[in-house]
C-alpha positions in Angstrom: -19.9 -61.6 6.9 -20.4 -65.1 7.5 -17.1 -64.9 9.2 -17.3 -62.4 11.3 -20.6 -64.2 12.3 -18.7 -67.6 13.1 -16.3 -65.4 15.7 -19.0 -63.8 17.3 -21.4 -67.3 17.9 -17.7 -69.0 19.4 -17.4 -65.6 21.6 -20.9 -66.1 23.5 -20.6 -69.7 23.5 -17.0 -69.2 25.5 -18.5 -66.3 27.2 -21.6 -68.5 28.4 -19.5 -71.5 29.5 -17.5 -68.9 31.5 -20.5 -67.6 33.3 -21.8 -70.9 33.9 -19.1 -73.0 35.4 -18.0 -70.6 38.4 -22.0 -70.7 38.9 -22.1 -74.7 38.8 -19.2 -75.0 41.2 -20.7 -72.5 43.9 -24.0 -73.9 43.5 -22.2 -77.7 44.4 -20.2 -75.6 47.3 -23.3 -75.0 48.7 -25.1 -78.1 48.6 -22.1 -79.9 49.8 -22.6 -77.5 52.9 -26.0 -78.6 53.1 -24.7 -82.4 53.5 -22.2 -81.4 55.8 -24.0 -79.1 58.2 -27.5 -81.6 58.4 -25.1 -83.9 59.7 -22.8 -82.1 62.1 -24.8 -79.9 63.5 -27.3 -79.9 66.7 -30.8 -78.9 65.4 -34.4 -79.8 65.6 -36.9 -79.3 62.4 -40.5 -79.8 62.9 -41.8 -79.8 58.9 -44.5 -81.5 56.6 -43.9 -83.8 53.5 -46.7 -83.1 51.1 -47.0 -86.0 48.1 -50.2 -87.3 46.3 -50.5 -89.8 49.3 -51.0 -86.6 51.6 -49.1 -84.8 54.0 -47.2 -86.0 57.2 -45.8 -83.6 59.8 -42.9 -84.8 61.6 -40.3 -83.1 64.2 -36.3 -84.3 63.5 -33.8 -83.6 66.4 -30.1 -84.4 65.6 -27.4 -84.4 67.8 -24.0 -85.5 67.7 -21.9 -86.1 71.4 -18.7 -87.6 71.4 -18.1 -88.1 67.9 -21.6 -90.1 67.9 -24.8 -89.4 65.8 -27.8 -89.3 67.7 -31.3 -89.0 66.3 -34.9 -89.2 66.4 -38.0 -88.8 64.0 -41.9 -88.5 65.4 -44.7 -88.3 63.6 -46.9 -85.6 65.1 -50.2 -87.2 64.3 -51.7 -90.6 64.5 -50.6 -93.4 66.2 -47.1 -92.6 68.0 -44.2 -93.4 65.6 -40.8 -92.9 66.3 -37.7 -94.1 64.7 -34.3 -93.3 66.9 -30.7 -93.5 65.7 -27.5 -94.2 68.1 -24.7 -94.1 66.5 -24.8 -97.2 63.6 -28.3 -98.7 65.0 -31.7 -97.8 64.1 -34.6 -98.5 66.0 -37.9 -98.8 65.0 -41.2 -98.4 67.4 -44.7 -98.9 65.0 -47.9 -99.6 66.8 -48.8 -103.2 66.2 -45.2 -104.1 65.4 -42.6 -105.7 68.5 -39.7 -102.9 67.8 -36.7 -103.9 66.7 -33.4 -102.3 65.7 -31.4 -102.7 61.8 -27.8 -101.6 61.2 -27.8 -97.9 59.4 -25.5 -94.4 58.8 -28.7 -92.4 58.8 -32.9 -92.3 59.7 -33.8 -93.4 55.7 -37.4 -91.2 56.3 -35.8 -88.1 58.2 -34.1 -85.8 55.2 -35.1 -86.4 51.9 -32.5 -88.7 50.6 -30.2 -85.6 48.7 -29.0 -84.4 51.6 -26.8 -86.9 52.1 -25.6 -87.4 48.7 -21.9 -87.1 46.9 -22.4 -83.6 45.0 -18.7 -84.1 43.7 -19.7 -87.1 42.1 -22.8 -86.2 41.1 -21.4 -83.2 39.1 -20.3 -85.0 36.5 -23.8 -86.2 35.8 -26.3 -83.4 36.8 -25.9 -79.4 36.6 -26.8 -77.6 39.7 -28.6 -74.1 38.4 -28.4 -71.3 40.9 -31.9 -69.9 41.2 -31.5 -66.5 43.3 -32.4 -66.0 46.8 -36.1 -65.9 48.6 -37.4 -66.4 52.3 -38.7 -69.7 53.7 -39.6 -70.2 57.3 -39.2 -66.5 57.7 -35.3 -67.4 57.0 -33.4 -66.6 54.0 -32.6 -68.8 51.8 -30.2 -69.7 48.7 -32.1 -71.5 45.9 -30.4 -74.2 43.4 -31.7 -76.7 40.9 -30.8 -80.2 40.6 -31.0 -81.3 37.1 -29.7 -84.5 35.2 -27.9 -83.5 32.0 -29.1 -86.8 30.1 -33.0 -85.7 30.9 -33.9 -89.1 32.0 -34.4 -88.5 35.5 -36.6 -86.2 38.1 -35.2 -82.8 39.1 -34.6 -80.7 42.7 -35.2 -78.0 44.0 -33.3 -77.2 47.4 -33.9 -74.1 49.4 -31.1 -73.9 51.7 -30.8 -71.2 55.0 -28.0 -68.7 54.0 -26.6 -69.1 57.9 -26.6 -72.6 58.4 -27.2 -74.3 55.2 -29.8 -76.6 56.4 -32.3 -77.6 54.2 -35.3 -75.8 54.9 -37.4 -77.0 51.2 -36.9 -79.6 49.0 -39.4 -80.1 45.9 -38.9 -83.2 43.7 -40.1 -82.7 40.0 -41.0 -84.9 37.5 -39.6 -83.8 33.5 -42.7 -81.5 32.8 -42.0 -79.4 35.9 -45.0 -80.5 38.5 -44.2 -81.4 42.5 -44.4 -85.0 43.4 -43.2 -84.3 46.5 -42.4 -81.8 49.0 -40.5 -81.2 52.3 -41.0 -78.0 53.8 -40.2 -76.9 57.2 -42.4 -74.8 59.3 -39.9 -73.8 62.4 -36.7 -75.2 63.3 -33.7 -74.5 65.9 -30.2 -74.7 65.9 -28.6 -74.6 69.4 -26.7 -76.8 72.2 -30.5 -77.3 73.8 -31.2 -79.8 71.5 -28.2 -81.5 72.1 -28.8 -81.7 75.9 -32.2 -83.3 74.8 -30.5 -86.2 73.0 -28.1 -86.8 75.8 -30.7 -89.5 77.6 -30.7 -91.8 74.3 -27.3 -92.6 75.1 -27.7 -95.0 77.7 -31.4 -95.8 76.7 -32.4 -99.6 75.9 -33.1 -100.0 72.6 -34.9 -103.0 71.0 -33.1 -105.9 69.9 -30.9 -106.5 66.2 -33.0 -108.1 63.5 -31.1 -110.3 61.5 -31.3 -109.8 57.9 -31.2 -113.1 56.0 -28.5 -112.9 53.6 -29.1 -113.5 49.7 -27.6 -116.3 47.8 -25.0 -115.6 45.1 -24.9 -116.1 41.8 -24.7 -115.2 38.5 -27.3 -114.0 36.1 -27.7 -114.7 32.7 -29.1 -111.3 32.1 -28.5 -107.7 32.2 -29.5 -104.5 30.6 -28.0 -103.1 27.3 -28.6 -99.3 28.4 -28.9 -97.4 31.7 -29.1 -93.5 32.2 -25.8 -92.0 32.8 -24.2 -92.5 36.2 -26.1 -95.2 37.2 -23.9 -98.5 38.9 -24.8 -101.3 40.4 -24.9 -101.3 44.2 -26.0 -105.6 44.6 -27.7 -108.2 43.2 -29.0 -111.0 45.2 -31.3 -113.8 44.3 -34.3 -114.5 46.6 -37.2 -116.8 47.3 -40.2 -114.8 48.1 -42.6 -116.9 50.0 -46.2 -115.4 48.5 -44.7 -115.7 45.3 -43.6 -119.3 45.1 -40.6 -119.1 43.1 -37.0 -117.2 42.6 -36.5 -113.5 42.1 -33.3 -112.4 40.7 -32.7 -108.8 41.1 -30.0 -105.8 41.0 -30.2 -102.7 42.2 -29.0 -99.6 40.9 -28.2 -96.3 42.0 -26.3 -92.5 40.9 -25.8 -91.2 44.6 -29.5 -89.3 44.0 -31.8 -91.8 42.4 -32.0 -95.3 42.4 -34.2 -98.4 41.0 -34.4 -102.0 41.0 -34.9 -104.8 37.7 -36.3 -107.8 39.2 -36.3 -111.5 37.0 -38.6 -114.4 37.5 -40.3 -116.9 35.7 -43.3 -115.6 34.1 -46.8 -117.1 35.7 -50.6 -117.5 35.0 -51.0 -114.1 37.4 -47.6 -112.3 35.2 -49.2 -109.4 33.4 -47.6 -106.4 31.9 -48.3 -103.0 33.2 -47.4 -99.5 34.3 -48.1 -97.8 37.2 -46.5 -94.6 39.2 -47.4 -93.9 42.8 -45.1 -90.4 43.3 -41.7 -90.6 42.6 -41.7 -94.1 42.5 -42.4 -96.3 38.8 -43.7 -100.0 38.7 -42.9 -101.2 35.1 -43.5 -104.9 34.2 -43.5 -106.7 30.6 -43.5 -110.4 30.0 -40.8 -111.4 27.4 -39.6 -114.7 26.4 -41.4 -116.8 29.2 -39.6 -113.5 32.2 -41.2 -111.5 34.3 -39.5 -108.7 34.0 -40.1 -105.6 36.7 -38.3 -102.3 36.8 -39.3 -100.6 40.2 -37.7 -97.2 41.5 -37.6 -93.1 41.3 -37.8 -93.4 38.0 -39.7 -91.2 35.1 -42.4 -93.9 33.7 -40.7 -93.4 30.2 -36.6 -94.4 31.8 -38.4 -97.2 33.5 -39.7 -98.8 30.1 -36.2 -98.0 28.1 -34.3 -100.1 30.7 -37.1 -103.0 31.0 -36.6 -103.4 27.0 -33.0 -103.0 27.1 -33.0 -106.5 29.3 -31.0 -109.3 27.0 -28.4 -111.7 27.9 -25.4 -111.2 29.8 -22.7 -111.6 27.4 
């Protein structure tokens, strides 16, 4: 008996993996669609992001002549702002603020940042879950989750238009299933008008290039013992940060979907340890050993706390 129950448990455990993996591999199809398409295709979104600041409406337009992105985010209401891409430049326009223009591949605010991720890469880290099919925007839409396998990180979910596959919903959600965040479109087009729209940003004049003062090297004589899975480092760079008076050594992390910074300095009369979370982002700081140490990022409150204690010396 015990047996013939051993043969049946390995039978739906084979049958299960068998259901799931075709479903996992068109489920990545699909959102590696959605990365292709938001950036090859000619479309304007207007849409709101809803978070615990508020909500923000905004209208996208995306174009690409010649081989060359072209780009432009508004927000609706308020004060006019505008960010505009061409090509490799970004240029911002803030009210107050002289504009000026930074090096870039994308508008950072436009898409929520998943769009243009590596979902080949990410695969070996996260399982995308098909959810089934419902209507957003009065279009339908293909639903998948976006969840990492080592449960130390937020979770998607990404409603994507069956035609197109542009992103028409994206919820962020923290481990006990409530939205921090929301992008949801209200009306969008895809068509060659919006690509005739863009055609005067070619030979606009756009602000000048700010300079980015570059970092000095070095080498740290720290580094954490444990990081969730996939994370690399991207940089580190040490700094002096004027209001602060002193050096900041820091590295940045990142997995392609998620990333965070830890941040070293001398421990002060104003260093203090304490947690807070504003969204989907975590400020973690202890004081250990005469170090300030801070762990800022979209990070669960919990992961942000494991890595700041992790912090020893290099070896």
């Amino acid at each position: 008996m015990k047996q013939l129950w051993c043969a049946v448990s390995l039978m739906a455990g084979s049958l299960f993996y068998s259901s799931f993996a075709p479903a996992q591999t068109t489920s990545g199809a699909l959102l590696q669609q959605m990365e292709q398409a938001s950036q090859s295709l000619n479309y304007e979104l207007a849409y709101i992001n809803v978070s615990r600041l508020g909500i923000e409406s905004l209208r996208f337009r995306h174009a690409v002549l010649d081989s060359k992105t072209y780009a432009q985010l508004l927000h609706m209401d308020g004060p006019r702002r505008e960010i505009v891409q061409r090509g490799n430049e970004i240029s911002y326009f803030e009210p107050g603020l002289e504009p000026f223009t930074l090096p870039g591949k994308h508008i950072v605010d436009s898409l929520p940042s998943l769009v243009f991720a590596d979902f080949q890469k990410l695969s070996e880290y996260y399982d995308f879950v098909p959810v089934g099919r419902t209507r957003i925007a009065d279009q339908l839409c293909e639903v998948i989750r976006i969840v990492a396998r080592d449960g130390t990180r937020y979770s998607y979910i990404v409603w994507l238009d069956s035609d197109t596959r542009l992103p028409l919903r994206v919820d962020l959600l923290d481990r006990d299933g409530e939205t921090l965040e929301q992008y949801r479109v209200v009306s969008f087009a895809v068509d060659d008008g919006v690509r005739k729209m863009m055609q005067g940003l070619d030979k606009a004049s756009l602000p000048p290039s700010l300079s980015v003062p570059a970092s000095d090297k070095a080498t740290f004589a720290w580094r954490p013992s444990w990081l969730p899975n996939g994370m690399k480092e991207v940089t580190q760079s040490r700094r002096q940060i004027p209001s602060l008076n002193k050096p900041v050594e820091s590295r940045l992390y990142s997995d392609g979907l998620f990333s965070f910074s830890i941040n070293v300095s001398a421990a002060d009369k104003n260093s203090v340890s304490q947690q807070l979370r504003t969204g989907r982002r975590t400020v973690h700081t202890e004081i250990r050993n005469n170090k300030e140490i801070t762990v800022v990022g979209e990070l669960p409150p919990s992961t942000a706390k494991r890595i700041a204690d992790s912090i020893g010396s290099a070896k």
